[in-house]
Each structure stands twice: as C-alpha cells, then as structure tokens.
N, CA, C and O atoms as CSV, one atom per row, in Angstrom:
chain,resi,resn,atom,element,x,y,z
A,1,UNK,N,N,11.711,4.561,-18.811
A,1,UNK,CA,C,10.314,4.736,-18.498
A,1,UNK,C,C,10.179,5.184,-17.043
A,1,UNK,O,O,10.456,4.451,-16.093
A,2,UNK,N,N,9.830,6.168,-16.958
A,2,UNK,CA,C,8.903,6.836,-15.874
A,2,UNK,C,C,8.322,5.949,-14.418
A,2,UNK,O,O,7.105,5.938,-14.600
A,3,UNK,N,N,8.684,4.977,-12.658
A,3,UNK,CA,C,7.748,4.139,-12.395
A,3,UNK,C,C,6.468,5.221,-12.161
A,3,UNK,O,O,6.367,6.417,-11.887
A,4,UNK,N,N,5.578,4.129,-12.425
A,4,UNK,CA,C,3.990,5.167,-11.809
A,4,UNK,C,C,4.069,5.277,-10.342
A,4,UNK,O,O,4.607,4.418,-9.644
A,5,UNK,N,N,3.545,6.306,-9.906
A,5,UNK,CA,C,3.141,5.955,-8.139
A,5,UNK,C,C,1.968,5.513,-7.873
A,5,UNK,O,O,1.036,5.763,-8.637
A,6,UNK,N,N,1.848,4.995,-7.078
A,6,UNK,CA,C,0.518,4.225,-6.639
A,6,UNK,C,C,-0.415,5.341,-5.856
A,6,UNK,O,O,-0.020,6.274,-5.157
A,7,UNK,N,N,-1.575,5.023,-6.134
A,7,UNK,CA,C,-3.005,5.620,-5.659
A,7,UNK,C,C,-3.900,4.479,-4.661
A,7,UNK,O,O,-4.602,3.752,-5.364
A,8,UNK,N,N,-3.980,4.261,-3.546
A,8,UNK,CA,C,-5.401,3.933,-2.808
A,8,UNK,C,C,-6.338,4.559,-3.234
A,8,UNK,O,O,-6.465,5.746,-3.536
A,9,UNK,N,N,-7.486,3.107,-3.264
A,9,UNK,CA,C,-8.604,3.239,-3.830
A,9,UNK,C,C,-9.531,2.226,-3.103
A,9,UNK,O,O,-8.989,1.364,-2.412
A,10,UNK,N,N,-10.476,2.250,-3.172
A,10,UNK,CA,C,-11.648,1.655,-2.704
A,10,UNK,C,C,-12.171,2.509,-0.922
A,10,UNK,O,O,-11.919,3.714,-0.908
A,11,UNK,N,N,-12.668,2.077,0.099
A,11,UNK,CA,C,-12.921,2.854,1.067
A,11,UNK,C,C,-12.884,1.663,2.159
A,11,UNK,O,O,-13.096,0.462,1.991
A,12,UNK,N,N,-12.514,2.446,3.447
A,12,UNK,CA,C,-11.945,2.208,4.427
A,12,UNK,C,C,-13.927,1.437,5.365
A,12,UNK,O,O,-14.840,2.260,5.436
A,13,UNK,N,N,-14.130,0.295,5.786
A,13,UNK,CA,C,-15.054,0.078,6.281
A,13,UNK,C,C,-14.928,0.021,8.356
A,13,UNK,O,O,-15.703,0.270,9.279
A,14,UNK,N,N,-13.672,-0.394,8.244
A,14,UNK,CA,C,-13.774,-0.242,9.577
A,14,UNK,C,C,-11.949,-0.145,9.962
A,14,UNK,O,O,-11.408,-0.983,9.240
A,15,UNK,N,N,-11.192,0.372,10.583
A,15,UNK,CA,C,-10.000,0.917,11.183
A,15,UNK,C,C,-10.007,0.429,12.237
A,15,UNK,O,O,-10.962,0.426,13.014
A,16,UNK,N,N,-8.681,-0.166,12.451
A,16,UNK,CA,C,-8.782,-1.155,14.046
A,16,UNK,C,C,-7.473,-0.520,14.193
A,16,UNK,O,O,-6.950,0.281,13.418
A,17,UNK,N,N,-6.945,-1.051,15.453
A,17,UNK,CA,C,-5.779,-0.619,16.086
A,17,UNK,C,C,-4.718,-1.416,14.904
A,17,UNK,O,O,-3.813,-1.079,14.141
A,18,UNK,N,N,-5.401,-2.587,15.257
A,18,UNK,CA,C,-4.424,-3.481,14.645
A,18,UNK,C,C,-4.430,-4.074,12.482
A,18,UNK,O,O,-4.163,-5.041,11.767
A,19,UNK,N,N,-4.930,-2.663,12.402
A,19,UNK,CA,C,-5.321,-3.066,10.745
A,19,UNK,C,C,-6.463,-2.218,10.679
A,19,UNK,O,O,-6.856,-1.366,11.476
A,20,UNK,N,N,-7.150,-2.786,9.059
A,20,UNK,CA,C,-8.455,-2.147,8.715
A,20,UNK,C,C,-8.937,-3.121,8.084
A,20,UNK,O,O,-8.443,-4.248,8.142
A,21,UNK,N,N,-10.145,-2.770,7.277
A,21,UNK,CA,C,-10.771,-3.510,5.948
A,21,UNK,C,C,-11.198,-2.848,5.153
A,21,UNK,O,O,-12.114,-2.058,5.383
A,22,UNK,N,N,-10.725,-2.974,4.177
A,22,UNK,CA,C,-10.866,-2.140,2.889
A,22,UNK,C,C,-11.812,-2.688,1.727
A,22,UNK,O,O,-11.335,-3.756,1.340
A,23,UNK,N,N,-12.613,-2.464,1.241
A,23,UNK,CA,C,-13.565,-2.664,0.158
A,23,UNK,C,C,-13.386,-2.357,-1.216
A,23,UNK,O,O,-12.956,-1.218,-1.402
A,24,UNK,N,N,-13.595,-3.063,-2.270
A,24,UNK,CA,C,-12.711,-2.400,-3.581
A,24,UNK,C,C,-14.009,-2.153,-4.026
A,24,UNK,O,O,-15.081,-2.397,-3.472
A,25,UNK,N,N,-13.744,-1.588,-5.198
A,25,UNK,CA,C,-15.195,-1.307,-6.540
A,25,UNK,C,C,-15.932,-2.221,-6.582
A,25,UNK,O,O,-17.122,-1.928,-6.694
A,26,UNK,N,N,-15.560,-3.715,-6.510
A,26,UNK,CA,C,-16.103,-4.872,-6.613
A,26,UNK,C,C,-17.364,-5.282,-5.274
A,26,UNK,O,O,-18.190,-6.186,-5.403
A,27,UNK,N,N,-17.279,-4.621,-4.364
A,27,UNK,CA,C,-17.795,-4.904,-3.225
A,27,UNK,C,C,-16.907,-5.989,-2.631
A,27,UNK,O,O,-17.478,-6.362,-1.607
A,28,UNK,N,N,-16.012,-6.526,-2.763
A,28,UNK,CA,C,-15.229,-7.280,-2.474
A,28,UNK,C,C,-14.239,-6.315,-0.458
A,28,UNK,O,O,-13.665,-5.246,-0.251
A,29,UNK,N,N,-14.536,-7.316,0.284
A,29,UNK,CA,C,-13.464,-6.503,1.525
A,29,UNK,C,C,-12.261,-7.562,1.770
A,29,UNK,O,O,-12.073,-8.751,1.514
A,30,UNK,N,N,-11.612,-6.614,2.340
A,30,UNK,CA,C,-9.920,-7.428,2.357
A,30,UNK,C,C,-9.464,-6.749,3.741
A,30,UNK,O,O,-9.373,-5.541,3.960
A,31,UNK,N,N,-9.249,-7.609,4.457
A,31,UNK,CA,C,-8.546,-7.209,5.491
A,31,UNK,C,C,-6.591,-7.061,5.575
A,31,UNK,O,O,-5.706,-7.845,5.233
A,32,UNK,N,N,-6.551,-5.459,6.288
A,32,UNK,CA,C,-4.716,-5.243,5.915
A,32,UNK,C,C,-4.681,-5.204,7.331
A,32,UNK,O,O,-5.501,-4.635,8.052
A,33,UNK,N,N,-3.564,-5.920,7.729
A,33,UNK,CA,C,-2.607,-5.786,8.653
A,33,UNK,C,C,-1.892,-4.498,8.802
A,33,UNK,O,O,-1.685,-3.764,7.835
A,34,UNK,N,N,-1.443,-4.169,10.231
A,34,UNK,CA,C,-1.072,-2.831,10.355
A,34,UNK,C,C,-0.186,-2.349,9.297
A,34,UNK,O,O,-0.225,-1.196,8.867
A,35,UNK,N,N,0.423,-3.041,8.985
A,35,UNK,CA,C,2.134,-2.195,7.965
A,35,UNK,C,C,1.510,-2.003,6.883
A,35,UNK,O,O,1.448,-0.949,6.251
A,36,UNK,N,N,0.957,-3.159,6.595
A,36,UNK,CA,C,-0.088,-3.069,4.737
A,36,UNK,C,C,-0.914,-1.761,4.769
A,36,UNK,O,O,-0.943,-0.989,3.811
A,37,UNK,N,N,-1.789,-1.495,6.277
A,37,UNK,CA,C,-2.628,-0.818,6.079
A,37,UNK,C,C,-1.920,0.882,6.087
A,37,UNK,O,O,-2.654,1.825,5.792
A,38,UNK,N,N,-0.794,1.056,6.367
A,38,UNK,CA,C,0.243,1.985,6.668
A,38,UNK,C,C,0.065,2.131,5.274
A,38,UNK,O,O,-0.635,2.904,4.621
A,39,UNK,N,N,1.041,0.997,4.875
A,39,UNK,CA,C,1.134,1.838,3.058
A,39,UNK,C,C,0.453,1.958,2.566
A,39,UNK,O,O,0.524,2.986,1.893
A,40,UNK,N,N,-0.692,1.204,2.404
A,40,UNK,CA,C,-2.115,1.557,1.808
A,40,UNK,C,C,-2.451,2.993,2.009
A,40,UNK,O,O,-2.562,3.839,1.122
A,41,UNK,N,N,-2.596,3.154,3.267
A,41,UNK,CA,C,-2.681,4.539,3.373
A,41,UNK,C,C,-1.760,6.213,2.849
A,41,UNK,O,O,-2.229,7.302,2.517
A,42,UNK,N,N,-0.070,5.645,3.010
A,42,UNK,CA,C,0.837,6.067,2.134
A,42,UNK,C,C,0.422,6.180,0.926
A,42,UNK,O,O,0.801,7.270,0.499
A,43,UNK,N,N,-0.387,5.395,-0.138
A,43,UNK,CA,C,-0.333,5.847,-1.022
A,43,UNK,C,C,-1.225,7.018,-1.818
A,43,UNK,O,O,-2.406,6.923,-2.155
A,44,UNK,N,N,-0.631,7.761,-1.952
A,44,UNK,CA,C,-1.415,9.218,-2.397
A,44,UNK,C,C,-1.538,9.473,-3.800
A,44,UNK,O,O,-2.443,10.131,-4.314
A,45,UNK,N,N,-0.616,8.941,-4.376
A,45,UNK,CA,C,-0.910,8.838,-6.369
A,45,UNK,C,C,0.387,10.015,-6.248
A,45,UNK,O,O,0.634,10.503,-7.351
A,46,UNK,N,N,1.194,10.519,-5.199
A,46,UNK,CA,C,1.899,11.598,-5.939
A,46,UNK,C,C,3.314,11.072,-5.023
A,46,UNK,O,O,4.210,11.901,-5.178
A,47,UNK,N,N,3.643,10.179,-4.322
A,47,UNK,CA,C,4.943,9.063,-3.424
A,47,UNK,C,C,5.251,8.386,-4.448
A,47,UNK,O,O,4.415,7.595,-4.887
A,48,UNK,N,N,6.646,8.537,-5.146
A,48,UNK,CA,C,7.156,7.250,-5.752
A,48,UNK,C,C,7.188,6.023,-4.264
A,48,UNK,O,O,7.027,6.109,-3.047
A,49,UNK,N,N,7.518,4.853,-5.340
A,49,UNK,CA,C,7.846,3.695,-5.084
A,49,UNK,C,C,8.805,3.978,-4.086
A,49,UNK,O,O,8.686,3.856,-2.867
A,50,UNK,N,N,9.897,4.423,-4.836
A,50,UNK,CA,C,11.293,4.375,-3.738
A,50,UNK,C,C,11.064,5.230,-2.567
A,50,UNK,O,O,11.719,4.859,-1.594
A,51,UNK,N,N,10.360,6.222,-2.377
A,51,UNK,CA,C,10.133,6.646,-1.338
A,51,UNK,C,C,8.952,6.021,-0.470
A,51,UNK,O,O,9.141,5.580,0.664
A,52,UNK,N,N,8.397,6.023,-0.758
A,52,UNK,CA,C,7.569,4.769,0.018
A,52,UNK,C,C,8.123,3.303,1.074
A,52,UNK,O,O,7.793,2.806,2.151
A,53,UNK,N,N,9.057,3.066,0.077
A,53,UNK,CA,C,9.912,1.656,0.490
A,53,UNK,C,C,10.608,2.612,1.732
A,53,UNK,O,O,10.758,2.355,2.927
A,54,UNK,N,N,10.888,3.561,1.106
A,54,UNK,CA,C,12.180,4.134,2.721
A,54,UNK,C,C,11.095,4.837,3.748
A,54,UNK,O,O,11.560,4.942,4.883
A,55,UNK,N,N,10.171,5.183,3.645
A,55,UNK,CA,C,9.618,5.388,4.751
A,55,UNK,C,C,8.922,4.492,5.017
A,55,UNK,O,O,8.200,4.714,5.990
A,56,UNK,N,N,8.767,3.085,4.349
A,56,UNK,CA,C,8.400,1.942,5.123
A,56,UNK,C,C,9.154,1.444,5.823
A,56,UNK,O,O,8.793,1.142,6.960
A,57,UNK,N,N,10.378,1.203,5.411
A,57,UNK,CA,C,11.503,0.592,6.143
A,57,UNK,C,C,12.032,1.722,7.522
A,57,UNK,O,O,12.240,1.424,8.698
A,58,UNK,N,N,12.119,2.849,6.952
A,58,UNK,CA,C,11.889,3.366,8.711
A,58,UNK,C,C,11.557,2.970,9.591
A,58,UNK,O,O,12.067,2.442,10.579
A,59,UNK,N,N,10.400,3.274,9.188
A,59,UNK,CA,C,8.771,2.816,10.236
A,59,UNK,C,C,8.879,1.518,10.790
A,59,UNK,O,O,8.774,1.449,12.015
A,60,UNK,N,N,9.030,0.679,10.279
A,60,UNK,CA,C,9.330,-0.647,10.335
A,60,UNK,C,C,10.409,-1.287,10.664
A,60,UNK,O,O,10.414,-2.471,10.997
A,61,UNK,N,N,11.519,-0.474,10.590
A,61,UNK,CA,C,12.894,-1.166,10.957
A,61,UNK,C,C,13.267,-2.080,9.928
A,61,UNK,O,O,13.167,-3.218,10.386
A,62,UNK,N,N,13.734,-2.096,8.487
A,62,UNK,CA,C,13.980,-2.579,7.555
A,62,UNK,C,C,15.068,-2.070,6.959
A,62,UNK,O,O,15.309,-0.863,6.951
A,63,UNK,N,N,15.889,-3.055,6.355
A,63,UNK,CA,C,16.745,-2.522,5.695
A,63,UNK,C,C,16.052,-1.863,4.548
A,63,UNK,O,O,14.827,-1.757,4.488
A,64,UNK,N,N,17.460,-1.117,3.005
A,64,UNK,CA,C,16.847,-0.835,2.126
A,64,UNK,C,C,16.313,-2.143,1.272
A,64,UNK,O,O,15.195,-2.475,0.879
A,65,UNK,N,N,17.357,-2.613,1.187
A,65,UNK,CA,C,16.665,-4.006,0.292
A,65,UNK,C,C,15.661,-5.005,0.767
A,65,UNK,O,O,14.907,-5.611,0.007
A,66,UNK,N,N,15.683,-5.102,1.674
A,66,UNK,CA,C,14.383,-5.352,2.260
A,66,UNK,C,C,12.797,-4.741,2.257
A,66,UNK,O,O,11.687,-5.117,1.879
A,67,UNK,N,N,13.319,-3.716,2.833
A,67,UNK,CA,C,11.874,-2.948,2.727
A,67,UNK,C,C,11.723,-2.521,1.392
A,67,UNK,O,O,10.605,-2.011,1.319
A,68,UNK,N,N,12.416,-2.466,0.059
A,68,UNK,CA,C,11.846,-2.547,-1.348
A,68,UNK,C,C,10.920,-3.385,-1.733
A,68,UNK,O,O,9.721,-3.306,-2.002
A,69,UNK,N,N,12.077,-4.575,-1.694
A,69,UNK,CA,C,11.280,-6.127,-1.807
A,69,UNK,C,C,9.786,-6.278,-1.587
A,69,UNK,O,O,8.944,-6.507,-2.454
A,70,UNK,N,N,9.542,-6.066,0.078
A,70,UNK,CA,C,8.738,-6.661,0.680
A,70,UNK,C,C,7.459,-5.150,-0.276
A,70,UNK,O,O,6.442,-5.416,-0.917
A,71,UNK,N,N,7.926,-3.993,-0.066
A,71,UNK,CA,C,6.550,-2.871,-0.391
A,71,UNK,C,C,6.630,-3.240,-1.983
A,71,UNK,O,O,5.487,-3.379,-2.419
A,72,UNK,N,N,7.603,-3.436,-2.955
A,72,UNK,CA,C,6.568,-4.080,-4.362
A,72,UNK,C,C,5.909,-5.409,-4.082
A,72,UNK,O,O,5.477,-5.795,-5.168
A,73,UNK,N,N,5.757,-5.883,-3.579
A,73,UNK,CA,C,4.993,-7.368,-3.256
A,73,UNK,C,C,3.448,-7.018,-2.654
A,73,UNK,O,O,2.397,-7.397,-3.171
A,74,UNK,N,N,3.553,-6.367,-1.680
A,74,UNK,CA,C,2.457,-5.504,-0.828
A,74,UNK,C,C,1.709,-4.828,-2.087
A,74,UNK,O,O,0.490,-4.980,-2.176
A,75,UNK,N,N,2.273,-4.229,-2.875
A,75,UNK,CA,C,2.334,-3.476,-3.761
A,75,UNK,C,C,1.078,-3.715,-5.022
A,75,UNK,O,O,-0.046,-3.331,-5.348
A,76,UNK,N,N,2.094,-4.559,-5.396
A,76,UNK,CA,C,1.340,-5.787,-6.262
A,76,UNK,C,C,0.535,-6.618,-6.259
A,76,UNK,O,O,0.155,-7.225,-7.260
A,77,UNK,N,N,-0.098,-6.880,-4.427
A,77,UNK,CA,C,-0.962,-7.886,-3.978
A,77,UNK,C,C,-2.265,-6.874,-4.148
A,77,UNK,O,O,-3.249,-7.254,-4.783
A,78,UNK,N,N,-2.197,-5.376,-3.451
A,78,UNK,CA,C,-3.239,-4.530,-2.938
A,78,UNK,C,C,-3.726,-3.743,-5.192
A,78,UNK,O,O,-4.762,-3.256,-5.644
A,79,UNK,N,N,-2.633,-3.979,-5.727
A,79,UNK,CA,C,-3.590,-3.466,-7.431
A,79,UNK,C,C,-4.009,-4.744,-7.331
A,79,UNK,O,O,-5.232,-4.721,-7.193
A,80,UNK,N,N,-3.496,-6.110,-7.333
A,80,UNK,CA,C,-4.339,-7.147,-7.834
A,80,UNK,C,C,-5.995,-7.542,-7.254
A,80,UNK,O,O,-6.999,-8.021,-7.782
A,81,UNK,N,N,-5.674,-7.108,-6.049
A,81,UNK,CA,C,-7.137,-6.741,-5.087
A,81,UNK,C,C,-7.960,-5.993,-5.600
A,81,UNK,O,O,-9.116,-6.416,-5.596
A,82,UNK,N,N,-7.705,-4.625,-6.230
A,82,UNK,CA,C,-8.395,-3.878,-6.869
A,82,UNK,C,C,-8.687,-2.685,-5.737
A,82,UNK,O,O,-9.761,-2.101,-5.592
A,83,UNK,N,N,-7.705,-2.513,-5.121
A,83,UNK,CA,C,-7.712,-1.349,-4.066
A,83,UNK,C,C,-6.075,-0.490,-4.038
A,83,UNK,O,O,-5.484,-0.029,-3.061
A,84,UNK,N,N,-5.764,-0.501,-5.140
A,84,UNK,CA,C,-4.751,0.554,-5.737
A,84,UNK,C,C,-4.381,0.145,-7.312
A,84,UNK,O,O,-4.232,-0.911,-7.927
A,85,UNK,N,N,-4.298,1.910,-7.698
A,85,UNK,CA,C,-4.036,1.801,-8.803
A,85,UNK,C,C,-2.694,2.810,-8.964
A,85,UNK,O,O,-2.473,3.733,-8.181
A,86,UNK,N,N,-1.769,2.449,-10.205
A,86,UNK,CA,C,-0.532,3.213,-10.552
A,86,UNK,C,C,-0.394,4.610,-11.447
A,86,UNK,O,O,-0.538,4.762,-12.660
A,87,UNK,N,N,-0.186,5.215,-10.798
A,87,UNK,CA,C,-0.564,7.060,-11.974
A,87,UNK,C,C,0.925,7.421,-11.966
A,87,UNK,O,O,1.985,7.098,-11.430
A,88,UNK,N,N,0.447,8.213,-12.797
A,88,UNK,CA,C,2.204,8.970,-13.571
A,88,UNK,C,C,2.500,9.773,-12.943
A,88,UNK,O,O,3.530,10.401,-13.190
C-alpha cells in the first residue's frame, strides 16, 4: 500500500517567532511550537512521510530514526487536531 502524504489544513491566525496558532474547521485553535509549526507548514499534500522526516531531522539535528519517530507522532497529533489531512 501506497503511504499518503500529508496536507495542512485549517488557517494560520497569528505566526510568532517562536510558533503559530492554527485553527481547524472546528473553530477550535492549537498552538505549534517552532519545529511542529515547520512541519505543519512542510506539509503540502505532495512530501512523502520519509522525506519530510529527513528534512526534519536536518533542520533539527536528528538522527534518521529519530526524526521518523518523533514526525509520525507530530504527525498523528496535528490529523487528530483536525489540521492535517493524508492524500495519495
């Protein structure tokens, strides 16, 4: 099976140095920390997973297994939020 890549969704309310806050469909806001708000932003609906993880872990100074780990978790927190979704 195919992984999906992830899509950001909902809209950006305010951009700080140090993060943002993001708003889902729900009216619901969530505040991301800089790295979260990095990949959040990374996600375009057309970045696999695995590439994502390695230009997180770049950015970040992460190993590979590390910076996998940690961006499906991130991953999985920001669809359960309702501010990304997974496309083919």
């Amino acid at each position: 099976m195919k992984e999906k890549n992830p899509k950001k969704k909902g809209d950006i309310l305010r951009d700080e140095e140090d993060g943002a806050f993001i708003v889902n469909s729900r009216g619901t806001c969530f505040g991301l920390g800089r790295s979260v708000f990095w990949l959040w932003e990374a996600c375009d609906g057309k970045t696999p997973v695995k590439q994502l993880a390695e230009d997180f872990g770049n950015k970040f100074k992460l190993s590979r297994t590390e910076s996998r780990e940690i961006v499906e978790s991130i991953l999985r927190n920001l669809e359960e939020s309702g501010v990304l979704s997974r496309i083919r």
